[in-house]
DSSP file (Angstrom, degrees, kcal/mol; ACC not computed):
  #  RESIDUE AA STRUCTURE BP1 BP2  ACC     N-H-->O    O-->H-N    N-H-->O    O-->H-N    TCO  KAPPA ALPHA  PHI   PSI    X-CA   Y-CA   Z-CA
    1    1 A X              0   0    0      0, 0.0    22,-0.1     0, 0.0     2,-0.1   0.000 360.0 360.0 360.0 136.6    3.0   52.1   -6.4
    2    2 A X        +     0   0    0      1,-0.2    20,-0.3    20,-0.1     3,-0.2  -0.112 360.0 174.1  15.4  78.3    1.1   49.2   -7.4
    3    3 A X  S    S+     0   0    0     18,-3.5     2,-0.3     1,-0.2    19,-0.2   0.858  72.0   2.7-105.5 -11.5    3.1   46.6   -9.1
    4    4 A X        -     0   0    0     17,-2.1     2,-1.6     0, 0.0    -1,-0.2  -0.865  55.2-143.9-163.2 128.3    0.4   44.0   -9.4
    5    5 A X        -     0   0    0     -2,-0.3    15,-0.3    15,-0.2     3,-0.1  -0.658  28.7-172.0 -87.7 110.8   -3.3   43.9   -8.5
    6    6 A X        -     0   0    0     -2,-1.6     2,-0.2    13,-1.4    -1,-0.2   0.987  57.3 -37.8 -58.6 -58.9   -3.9   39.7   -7.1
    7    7 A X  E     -A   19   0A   0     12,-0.8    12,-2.2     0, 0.0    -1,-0.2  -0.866  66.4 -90.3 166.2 123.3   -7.1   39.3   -6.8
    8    8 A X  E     -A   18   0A   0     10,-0.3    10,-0.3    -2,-0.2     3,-0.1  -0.086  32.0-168.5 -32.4 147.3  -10.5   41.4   -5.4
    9    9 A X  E     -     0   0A   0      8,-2.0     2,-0.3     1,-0.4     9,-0.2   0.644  55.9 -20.2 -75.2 -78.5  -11.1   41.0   -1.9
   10   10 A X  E     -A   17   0A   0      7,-0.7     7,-2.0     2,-0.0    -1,-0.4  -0.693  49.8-145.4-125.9 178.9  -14.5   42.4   -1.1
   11   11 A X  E     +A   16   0A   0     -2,-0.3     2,-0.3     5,-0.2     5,-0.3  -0.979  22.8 171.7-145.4 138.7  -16.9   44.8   -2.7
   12   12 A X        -     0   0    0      3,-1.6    -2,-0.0    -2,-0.3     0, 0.0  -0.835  53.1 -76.6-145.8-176.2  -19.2   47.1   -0.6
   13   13 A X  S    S+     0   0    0     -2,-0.3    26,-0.2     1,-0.2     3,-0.1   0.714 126.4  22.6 -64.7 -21.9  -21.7   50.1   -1.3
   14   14 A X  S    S+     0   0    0      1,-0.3    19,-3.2    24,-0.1     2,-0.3   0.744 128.5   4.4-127.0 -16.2  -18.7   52.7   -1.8
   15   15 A X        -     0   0    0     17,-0.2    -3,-1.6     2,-0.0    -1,-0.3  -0.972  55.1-138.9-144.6 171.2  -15.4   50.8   -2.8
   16   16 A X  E     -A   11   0A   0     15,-0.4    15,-3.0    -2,-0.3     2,-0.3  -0.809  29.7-133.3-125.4 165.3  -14.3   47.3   -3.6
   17   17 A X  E     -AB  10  30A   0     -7,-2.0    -8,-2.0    -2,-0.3    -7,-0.7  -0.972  17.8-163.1-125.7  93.5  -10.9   46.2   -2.1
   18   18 A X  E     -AB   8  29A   0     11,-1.9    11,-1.0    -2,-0.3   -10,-0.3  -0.834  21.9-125.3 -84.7 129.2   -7.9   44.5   -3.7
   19   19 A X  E     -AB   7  28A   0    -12,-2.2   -13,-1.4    -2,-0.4   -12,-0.8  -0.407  36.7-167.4 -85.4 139.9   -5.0   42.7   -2.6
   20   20 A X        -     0   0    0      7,-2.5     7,-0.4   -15,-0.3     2,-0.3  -0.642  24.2-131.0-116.6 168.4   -2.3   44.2   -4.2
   21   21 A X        -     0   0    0      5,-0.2   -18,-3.5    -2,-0.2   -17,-2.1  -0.964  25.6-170.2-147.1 127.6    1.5   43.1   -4.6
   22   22 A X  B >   -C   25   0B   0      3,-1.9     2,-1.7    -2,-0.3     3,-1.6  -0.780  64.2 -62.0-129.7  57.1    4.2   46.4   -3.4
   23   23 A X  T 3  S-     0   0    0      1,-0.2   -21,-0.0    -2,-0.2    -2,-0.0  -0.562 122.1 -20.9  89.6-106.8    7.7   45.6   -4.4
   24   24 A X  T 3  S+     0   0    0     -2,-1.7    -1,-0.2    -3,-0.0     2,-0.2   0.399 126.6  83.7-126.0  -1.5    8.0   42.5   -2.2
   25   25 A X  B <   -C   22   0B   0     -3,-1.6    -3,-1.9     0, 0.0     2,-0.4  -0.569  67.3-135.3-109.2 162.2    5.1   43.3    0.3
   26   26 A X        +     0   0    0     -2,-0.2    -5,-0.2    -5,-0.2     2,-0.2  -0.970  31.1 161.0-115.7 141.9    0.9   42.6   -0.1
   27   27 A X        -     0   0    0     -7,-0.4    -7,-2.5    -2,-0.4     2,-0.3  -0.798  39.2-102.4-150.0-139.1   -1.5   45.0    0.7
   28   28 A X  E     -B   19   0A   0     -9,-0.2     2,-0.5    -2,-0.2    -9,-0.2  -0.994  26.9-161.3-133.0 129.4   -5.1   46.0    0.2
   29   29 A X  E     -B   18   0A   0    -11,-1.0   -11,-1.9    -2,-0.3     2,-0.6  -0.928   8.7-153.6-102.8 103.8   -6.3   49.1   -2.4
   30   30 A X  E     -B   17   0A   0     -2,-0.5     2,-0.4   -13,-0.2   -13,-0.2  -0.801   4.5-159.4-108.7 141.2   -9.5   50.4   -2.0
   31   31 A X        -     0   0    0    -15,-3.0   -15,-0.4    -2,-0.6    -1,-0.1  -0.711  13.4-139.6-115.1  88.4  -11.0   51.8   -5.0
   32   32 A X        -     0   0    0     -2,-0.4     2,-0.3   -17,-0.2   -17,-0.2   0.377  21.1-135.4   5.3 127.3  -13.7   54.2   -4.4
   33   33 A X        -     0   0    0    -19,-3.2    -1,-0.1     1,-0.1     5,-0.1  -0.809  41.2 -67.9-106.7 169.2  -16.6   53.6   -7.0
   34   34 A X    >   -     0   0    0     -2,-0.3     3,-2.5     1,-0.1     4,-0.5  -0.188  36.8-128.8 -42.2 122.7  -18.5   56.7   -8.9
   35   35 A X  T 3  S+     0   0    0      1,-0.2     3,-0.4     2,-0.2     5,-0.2   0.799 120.5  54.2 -21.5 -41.2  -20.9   59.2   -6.5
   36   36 A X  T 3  S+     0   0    0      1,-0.2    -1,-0.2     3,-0.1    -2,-0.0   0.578 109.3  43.7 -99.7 -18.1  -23.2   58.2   -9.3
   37   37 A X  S <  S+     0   0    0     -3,-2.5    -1,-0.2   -23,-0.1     2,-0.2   0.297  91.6  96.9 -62.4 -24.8  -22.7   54.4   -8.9
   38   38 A X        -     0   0    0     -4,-0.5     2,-0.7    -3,-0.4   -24,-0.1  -0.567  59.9-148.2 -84.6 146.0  -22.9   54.0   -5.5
   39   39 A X        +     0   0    0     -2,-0.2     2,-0.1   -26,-0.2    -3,-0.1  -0.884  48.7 131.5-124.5 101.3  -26.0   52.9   -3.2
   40   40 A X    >   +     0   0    0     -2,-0.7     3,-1.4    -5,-0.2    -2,-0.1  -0.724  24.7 172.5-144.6  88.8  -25.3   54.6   -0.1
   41   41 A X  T 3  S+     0   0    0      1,-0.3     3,-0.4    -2,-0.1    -1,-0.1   0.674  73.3  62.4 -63.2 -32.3  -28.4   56.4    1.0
   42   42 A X  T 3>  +     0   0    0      1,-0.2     4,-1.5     2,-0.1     3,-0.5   0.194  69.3 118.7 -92.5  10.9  -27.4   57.5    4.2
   43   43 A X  H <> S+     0   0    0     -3,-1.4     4,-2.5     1,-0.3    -1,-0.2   0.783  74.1  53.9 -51.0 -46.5  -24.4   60.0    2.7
   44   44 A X  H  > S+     0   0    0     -3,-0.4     4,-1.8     2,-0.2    -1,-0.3   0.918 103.7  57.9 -72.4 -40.8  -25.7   63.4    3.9
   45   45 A X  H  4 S+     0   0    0     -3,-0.5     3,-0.3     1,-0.2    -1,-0.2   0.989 112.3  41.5 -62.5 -34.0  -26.0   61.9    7.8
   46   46 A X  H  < S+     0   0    0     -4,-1.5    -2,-0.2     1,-0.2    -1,-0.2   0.978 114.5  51.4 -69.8 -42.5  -22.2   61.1    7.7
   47   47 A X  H >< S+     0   0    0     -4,-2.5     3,-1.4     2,-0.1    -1,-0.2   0.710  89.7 111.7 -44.0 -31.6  -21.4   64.8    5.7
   48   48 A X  T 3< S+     0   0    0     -4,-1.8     3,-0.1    -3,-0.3    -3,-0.0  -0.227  78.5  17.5 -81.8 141.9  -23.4   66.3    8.5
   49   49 A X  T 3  S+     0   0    0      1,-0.2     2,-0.4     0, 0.0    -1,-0.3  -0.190  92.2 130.0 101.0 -13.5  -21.3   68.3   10.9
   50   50 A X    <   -     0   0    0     -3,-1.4     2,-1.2    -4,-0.1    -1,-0.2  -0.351  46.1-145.9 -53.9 105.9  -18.0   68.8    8.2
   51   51 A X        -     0   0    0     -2,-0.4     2,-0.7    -3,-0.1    -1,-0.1  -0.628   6.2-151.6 -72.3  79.6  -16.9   72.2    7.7
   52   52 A X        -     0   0    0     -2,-1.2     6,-0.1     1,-0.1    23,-0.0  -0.605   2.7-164.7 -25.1  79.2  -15.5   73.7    4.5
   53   53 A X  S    S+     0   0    0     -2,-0.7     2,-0.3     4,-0.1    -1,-0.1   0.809  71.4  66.6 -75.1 -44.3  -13.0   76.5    4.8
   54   54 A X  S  > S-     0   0    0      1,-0.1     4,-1.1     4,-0.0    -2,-0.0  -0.658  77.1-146.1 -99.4 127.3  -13.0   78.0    1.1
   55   55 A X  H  > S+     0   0    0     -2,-0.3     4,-1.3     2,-0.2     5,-0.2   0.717  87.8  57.3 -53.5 -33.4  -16.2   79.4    0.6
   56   56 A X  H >> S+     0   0    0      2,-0.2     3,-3.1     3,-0.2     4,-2.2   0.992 106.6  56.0 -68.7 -67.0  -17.0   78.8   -3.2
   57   57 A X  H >> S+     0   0    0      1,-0.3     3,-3.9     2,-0.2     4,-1.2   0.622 104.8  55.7 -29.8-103.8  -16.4   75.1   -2.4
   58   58 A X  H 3< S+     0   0    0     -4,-1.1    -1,-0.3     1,-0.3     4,-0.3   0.394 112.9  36.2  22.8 -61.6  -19.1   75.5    0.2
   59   59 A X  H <X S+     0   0    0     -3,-3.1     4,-1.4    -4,-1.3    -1,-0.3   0.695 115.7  51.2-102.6  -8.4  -21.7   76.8   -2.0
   60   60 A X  H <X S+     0   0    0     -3,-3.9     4,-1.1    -4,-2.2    -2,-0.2   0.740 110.8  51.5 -78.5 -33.7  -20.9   74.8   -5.0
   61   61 A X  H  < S+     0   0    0     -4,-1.2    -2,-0.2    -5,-0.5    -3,-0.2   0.688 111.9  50.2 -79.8 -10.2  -21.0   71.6   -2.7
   62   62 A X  H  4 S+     0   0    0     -5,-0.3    -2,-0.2    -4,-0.3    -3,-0.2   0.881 108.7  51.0 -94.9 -60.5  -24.4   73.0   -1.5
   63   63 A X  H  < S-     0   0    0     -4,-1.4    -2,-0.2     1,-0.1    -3,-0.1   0.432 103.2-127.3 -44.8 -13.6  -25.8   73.4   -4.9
   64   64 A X     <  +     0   0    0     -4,-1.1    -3,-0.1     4,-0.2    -1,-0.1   0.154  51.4 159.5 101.2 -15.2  -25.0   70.4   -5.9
   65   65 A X     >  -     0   0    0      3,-0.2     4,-1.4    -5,-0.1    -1,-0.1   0.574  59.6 -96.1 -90.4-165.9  -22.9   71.5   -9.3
   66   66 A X  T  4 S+     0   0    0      2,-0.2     3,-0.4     1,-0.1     4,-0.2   0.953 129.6  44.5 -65.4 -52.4  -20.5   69.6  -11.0
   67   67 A X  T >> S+     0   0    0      1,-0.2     4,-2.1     2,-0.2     3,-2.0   0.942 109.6  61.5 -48.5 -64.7  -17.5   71.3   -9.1
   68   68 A X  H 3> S+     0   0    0      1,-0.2     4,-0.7     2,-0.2    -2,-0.2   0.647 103.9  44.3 -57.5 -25.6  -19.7   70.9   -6.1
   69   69 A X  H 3< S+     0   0    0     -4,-1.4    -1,-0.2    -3,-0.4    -2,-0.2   0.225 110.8  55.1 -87.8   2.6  -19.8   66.8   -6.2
   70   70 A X  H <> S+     0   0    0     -3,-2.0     4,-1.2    -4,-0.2    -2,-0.2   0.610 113.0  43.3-102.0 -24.8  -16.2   66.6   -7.0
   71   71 A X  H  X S+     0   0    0     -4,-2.1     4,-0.8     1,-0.2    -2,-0.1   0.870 107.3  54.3 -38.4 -65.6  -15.7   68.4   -4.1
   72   72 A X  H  < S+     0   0    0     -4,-0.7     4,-0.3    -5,-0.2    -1,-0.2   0.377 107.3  52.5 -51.5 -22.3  -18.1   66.7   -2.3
   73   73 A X  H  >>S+     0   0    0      2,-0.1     4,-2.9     3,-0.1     5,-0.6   0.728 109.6  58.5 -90.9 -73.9  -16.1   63.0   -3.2
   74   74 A X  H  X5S+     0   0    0     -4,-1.2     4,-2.2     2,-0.2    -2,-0.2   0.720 104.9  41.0  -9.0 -56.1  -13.1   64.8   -1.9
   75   75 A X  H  X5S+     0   0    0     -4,-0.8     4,-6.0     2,-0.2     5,-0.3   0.912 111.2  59.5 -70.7 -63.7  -14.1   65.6    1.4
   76   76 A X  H  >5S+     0   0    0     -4,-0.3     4,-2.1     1,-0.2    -2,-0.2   0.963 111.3  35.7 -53.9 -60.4  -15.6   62.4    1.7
   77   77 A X  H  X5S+     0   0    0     -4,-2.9     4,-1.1     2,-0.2     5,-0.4   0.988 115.8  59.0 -70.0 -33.9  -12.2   60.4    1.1
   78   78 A X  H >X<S+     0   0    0     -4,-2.2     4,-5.7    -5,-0.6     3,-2.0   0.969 105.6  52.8 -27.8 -60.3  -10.0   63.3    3.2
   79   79 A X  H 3X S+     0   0    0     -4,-6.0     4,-4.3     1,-0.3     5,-0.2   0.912 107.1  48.5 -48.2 -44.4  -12.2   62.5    5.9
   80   80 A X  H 3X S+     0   0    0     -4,-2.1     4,-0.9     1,-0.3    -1,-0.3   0.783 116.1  43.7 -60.9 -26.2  -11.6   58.7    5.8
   81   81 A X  H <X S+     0   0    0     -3,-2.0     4,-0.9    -4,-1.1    -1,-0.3   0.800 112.7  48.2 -66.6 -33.1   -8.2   59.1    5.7
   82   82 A X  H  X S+     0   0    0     -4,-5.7     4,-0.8    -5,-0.4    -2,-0.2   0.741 108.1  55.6 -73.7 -18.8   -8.0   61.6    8.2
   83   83 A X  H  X S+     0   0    0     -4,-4.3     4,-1.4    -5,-0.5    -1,-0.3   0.915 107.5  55.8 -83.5 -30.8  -10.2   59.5   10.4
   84   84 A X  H  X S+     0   0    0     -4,-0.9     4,-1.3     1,-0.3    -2,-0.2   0.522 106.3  45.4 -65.2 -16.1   -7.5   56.6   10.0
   85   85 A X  H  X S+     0   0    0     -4,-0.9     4,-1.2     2,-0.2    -1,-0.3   0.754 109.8  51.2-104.7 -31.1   -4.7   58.3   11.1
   86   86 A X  H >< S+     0   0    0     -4,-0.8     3,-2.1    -5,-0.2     4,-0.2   0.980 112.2  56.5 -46.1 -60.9   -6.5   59.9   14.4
   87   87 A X  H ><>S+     0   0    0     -4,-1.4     3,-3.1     1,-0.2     5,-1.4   0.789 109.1  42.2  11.1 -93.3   -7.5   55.9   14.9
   88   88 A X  H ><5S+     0   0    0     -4,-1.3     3,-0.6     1,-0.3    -1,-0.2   0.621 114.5  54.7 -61.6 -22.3   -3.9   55.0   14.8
   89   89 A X  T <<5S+     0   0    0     -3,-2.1    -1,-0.3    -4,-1.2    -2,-0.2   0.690 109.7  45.1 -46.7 -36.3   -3.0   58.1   17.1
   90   90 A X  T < 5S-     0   0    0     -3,-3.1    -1,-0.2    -4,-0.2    -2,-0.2   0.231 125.1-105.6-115.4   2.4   -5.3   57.2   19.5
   91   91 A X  T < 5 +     0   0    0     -3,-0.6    -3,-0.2    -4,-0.3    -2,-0.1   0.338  65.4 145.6  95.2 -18.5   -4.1   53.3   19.5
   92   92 A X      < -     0   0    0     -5,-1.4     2,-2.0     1,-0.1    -1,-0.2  -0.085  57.7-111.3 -70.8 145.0   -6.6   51.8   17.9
   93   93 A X        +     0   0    0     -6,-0.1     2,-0.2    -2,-0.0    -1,-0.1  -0.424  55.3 163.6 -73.0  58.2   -5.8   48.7   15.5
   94   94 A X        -     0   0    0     -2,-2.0    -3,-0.0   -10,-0.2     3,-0.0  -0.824  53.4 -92.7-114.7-179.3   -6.4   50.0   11.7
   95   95 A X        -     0   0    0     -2,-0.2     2,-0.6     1,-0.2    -7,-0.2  -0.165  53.6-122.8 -82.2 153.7   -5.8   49.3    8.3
   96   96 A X        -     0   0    0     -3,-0.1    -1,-0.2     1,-0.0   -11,-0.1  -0.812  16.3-143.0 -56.4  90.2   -2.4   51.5    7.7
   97   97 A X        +     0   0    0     -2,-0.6     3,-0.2     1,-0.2    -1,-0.0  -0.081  28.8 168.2 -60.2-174.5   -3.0   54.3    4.6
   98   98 A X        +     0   0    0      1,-1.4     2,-0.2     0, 0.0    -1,-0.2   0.353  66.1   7.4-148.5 -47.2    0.6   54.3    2.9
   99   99 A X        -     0   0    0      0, 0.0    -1,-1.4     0, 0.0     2,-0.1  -0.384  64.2-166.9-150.5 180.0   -0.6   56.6   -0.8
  100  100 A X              0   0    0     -2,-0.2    -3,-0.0    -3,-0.2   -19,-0.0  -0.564 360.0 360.0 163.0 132.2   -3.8   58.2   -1.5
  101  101 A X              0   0    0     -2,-0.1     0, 0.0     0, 0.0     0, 0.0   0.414 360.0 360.0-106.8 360.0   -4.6   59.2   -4.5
């Protein structure tokens, strides 16, 4: 957990970053802003090839519905975690997730 947020780092088109204070250690919290907030035009080329198992998700994330863009947020941060941990499989030098929320 959190025990103390220092000071922003950066800000970008889908999250801003903050140094955080962990017990005795610093590290960095990125906090995702609102679907509805964000200017990231290019969302649907990164979604493109992501499979969905559970069908209603599927067609609610295709329809666009309320359900279907919370979904749709969902997916979107899995993947980024899930791409961080292949990353670190594979050798590669990136940030370490520890939570996700």
């Amino acid at each position: 957990l959190v025990d103390e947020v220092l000071r922003p780092l950066m800000s970008g088109k889908e999250a801003a970053v903050y140094v955080v204070r962990c017990g005795n250690e610093l590290r960095c919290a990125k906090v995702y802003k609102e679907a509805n907030k964000r200017s990231f035009r290019q969302a649907s080329e990164y979604q493109e090839g992501r499979k969905v198992r559970n069908s209603r998700q599927a067609r609610a994330m295709a329809k666009g519905s309320k359900f279907g863009k919370k979904e749709t947020e969902d997916a979107w941060q899995n993947a980024e975690v899930a791409a961080l941990f292949r990353l670190a499989g594979a050798g590669v030098r990136v940030p370490k997730p520890y939570d996700f929320l």
